[in-house]
Backbone as numpy.savetxt, mean C-alpha at the origin, in Angstrom:
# Nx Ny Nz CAx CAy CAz Cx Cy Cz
5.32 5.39 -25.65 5.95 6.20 -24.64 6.46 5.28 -23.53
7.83 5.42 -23.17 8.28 4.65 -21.80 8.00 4.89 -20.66
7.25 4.43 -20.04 6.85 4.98 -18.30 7.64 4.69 -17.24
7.89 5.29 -16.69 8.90 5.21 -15.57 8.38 4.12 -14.08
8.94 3.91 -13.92 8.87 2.34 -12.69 9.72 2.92 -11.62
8.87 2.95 -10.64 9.04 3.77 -9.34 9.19 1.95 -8.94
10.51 1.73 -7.18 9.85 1.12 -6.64 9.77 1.88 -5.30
9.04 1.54 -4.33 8.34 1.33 -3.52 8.55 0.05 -2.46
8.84 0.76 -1.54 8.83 -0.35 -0.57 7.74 -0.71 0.28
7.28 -1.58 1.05 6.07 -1.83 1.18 6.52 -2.93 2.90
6.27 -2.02 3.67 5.81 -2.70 4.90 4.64 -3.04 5.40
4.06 -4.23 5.75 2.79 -4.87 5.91 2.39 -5.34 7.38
3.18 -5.96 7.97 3.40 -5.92 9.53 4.81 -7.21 10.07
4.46 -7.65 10.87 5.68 -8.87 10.87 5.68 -9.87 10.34
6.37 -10.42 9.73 6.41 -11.61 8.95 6.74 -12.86 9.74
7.07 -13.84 9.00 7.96 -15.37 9.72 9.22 -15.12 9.84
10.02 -14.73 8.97 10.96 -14.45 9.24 11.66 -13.79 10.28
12.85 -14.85 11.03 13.34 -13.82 12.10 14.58 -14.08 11.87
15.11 -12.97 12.90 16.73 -12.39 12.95 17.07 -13.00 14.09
18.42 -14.26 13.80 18.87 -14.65 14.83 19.97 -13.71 15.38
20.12 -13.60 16.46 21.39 -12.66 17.28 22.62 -13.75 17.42
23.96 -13.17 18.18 24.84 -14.23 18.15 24.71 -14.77 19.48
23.60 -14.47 20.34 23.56 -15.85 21.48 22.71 -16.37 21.36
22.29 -16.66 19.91 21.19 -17.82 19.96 19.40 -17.42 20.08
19.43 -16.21 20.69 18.22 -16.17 20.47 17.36 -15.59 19.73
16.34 -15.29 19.18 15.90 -14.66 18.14 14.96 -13.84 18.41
14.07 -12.94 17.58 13.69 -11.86 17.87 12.89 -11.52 16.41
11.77 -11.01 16.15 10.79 -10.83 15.31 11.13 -10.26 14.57
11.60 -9.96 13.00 12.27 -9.01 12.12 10.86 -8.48 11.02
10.86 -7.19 10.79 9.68 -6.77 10.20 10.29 -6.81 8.86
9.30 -7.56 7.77 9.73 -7.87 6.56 9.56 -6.73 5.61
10.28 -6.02 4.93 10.50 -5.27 3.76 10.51 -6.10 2.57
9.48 -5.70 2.17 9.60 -6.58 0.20 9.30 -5.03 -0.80
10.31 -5.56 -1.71 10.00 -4.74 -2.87 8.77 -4.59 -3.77
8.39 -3.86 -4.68 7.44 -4.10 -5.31 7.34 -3.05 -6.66
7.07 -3.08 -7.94 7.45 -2.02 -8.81 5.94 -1.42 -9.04
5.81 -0.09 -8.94 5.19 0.92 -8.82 5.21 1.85 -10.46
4.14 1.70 -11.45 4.37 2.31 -12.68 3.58 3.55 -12.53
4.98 4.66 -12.66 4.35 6.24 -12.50 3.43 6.87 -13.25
1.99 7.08 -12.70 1.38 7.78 -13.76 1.72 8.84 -14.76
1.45 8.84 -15.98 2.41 9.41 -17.22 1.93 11.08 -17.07
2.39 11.38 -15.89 2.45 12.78 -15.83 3.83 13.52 -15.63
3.33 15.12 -15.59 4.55 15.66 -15.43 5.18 15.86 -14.24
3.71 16.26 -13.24 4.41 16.11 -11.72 3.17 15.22 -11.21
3.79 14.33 -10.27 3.09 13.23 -9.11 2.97 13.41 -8.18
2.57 14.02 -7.13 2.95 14.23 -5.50 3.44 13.58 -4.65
3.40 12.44 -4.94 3.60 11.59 -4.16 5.01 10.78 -3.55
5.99 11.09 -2.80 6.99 10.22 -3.35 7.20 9.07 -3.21
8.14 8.58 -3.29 8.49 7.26 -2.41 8.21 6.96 -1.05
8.63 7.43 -0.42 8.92 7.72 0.88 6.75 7.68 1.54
6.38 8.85 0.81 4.73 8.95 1.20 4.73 7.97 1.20
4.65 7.34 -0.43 3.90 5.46 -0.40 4.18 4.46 0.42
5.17 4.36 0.80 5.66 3.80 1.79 5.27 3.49 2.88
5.38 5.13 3.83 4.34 5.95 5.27 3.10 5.08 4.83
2.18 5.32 3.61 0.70 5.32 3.96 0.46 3.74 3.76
1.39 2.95 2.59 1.13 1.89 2.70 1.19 0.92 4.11
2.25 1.19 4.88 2.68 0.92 6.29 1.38 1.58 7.25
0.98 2.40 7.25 -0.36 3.23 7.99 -1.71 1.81 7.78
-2.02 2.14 6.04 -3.07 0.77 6.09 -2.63 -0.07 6.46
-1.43 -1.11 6.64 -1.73 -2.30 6.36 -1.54 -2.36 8.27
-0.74 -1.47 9.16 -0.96 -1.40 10.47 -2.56 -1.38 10.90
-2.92 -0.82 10.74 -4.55 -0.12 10.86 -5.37 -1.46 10.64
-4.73 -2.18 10.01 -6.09 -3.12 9.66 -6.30 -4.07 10.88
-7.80 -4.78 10.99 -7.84 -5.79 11.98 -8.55 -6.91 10.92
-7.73 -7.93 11.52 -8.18 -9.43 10.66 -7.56 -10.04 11.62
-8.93 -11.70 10.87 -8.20 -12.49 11.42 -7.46 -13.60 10.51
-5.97 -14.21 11.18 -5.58 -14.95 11.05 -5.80 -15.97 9.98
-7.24 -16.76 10.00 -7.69 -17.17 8.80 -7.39 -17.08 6.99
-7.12 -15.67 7.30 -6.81 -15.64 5.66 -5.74 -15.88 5.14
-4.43 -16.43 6.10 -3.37 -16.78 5.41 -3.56 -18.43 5.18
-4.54 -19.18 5.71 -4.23 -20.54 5.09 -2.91 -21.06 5.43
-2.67 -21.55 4.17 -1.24 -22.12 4.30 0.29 -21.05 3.90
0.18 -19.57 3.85 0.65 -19.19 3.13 1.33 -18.23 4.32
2.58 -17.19 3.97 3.06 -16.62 5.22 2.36 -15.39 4.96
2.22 -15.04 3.65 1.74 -13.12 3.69 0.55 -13.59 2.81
0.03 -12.06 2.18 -1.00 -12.17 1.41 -1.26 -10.83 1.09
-1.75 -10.31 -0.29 -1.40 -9.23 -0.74 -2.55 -8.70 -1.22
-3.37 -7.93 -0.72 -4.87 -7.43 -1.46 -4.25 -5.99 -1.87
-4.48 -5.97 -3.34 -4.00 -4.75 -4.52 -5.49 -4.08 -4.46
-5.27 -2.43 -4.32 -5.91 -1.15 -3.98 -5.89 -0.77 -4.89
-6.99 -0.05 -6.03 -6.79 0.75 -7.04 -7.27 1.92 -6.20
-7.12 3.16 -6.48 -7.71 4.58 -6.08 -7.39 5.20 -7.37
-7.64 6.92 -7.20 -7.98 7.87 -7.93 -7.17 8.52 -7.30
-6.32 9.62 -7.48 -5.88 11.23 -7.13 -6.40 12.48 -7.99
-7.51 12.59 -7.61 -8.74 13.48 -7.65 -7.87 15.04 -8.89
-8.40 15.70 -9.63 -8.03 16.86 -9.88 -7.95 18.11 -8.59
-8.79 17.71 -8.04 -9.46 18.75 -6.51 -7.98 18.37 -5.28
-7.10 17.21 -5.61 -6.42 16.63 -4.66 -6.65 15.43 -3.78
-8.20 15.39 -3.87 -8.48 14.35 -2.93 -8.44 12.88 -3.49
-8.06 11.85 -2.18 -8.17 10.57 -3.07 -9.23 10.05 -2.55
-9.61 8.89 -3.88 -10.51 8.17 -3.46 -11.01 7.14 -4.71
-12.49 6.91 -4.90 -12.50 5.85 -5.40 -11.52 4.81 -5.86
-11.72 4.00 -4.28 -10.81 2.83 -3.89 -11.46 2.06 -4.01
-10.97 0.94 -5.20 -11.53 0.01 -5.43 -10.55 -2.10 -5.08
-11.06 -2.61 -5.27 -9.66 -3.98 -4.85 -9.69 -4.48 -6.26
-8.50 -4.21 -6.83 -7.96 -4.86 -7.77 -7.79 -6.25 -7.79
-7.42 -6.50 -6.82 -6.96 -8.41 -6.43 -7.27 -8.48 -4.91
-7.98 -9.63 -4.60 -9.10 -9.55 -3.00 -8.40 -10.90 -3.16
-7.92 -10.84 -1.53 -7.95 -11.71 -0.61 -8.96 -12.64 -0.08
-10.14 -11.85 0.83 -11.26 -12.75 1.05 -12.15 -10.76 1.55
-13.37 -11.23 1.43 -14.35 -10.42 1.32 -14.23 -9.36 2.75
-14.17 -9.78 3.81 -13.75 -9.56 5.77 -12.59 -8.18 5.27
-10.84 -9.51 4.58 -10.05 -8.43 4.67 -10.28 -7.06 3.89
-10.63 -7.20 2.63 -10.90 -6.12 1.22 -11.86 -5.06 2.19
-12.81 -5.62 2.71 -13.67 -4.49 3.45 -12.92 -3.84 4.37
-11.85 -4.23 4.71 -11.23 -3.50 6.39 -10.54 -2.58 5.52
-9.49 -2.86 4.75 -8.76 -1.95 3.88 -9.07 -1.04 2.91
-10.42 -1.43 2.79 -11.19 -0.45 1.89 -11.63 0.93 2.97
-12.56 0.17 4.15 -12.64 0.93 5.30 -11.23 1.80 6.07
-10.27 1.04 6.00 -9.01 1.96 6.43 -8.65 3.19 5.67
-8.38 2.84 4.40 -7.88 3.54 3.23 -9.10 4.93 3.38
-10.24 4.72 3.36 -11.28 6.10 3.13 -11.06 6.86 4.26
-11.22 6.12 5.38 -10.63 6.67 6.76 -9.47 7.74 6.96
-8.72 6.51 6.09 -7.16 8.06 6.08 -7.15 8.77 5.45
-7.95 8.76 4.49 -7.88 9.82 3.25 -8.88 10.57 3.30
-9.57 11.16 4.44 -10.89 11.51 4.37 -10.45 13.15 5.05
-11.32 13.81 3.98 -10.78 15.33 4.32 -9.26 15.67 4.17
-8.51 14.80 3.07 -6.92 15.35 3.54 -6.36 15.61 1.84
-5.91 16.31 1.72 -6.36 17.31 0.32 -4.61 17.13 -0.01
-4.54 16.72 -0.86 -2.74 16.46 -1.55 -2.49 17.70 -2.66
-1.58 17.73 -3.41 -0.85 17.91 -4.68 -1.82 17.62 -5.89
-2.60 18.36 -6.38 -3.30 17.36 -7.99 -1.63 16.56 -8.84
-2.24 15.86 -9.21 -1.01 15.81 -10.47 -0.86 16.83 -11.57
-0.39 16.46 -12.35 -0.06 18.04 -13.80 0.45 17.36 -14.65
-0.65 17.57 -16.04 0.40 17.71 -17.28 -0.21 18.45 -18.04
0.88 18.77 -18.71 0.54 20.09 -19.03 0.41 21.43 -18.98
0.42 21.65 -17.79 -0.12 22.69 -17.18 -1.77 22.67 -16.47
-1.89 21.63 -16.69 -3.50 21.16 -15.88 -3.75 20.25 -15.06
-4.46 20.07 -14.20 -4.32 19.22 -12.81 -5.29 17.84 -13.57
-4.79 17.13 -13.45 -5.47 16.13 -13.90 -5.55 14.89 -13.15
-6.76 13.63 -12.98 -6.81 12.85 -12.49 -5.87 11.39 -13.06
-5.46 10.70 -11.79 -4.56 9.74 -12.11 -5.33 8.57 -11.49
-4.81 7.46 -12.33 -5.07 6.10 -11.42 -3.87 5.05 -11.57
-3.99 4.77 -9.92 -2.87 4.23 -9.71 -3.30 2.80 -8.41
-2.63 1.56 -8.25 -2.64 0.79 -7.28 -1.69 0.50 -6.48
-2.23 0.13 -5.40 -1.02 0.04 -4.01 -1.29 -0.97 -3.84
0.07 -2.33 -3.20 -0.24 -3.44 -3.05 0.10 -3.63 -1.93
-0.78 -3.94 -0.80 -0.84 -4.30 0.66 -0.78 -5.14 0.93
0.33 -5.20 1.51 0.92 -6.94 2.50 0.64 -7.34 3.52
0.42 -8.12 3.99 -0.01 -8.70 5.29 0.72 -9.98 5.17
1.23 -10.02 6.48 2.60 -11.12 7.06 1.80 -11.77 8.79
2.00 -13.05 7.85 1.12 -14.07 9.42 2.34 -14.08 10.32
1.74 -13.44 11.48 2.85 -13.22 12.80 2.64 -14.46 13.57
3.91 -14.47 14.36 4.40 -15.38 14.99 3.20 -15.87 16.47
């Protein structure tokens, strides 16, 4: 069966990258990176683009870290597995790919935080609400 490939855009916070103006001076540009998103093989998803987007941008704002974990590197990407519950709710959030132990806990802690008491769309196939699993990949951009 062919699964469909959502992407997803994914804001994380400010990056290195900046936007020069035409008098020379520059100014902090918030980095947009792509990322491909494989739709769980249902009939309906709740979720759209646009949500993933909002909530991915929500965690990766929300989080507090420090500095440390970029090393030598400009971003850094700790991948979220969760659940979308039959009942609607999400959860069992687990880290697919960890950064360092500090960040995975903040985003684990963020993620339950936002999702706590807030009741979505089940998915459907079939005609039955069924549970999905899916991961979100959270960026974090070493600011200036």
């Amino acid at each position: 069966m062919i699964k469909t490939l959502l992407f997803v855009t994914i804001l994380a916070a400010f990056c290195n990258s900046i936007l020069a103006q035409g008098n020379g001076d520059t100014i902090p540009n918030p980095m947009w990176e792509i990322t491909c998103f494989e739709k769980p093989d249902v009939d309906t998803f709740p979720f759209t683009e646009e949500f993933l987007m909002e909530f991915i941008k929500t965690v990766a704002d929300s989080c507090v870290y420090s500095m440390d974990i970029f090393n030598d590197k400009d971003k850094v990407i700790v991948y979220v597995g969760l659940r979308l519950k039959r009942n609607g709710y999400l959860g069992d959030f687990s880290i697919v790919r960890s950064v360092s132990n500090d960040l995975d806990n903040e985003v684990l802690a963020v993620m339950k935080r936002l999702c706590q008491n807030k009741k979505y769309s089940p998915a459907v196939k079939k005609g039955m609400n069924v549970c999905v699993e899916f991961t979100l990949p959270i960026m974090f951009y070493k600011k200036l």
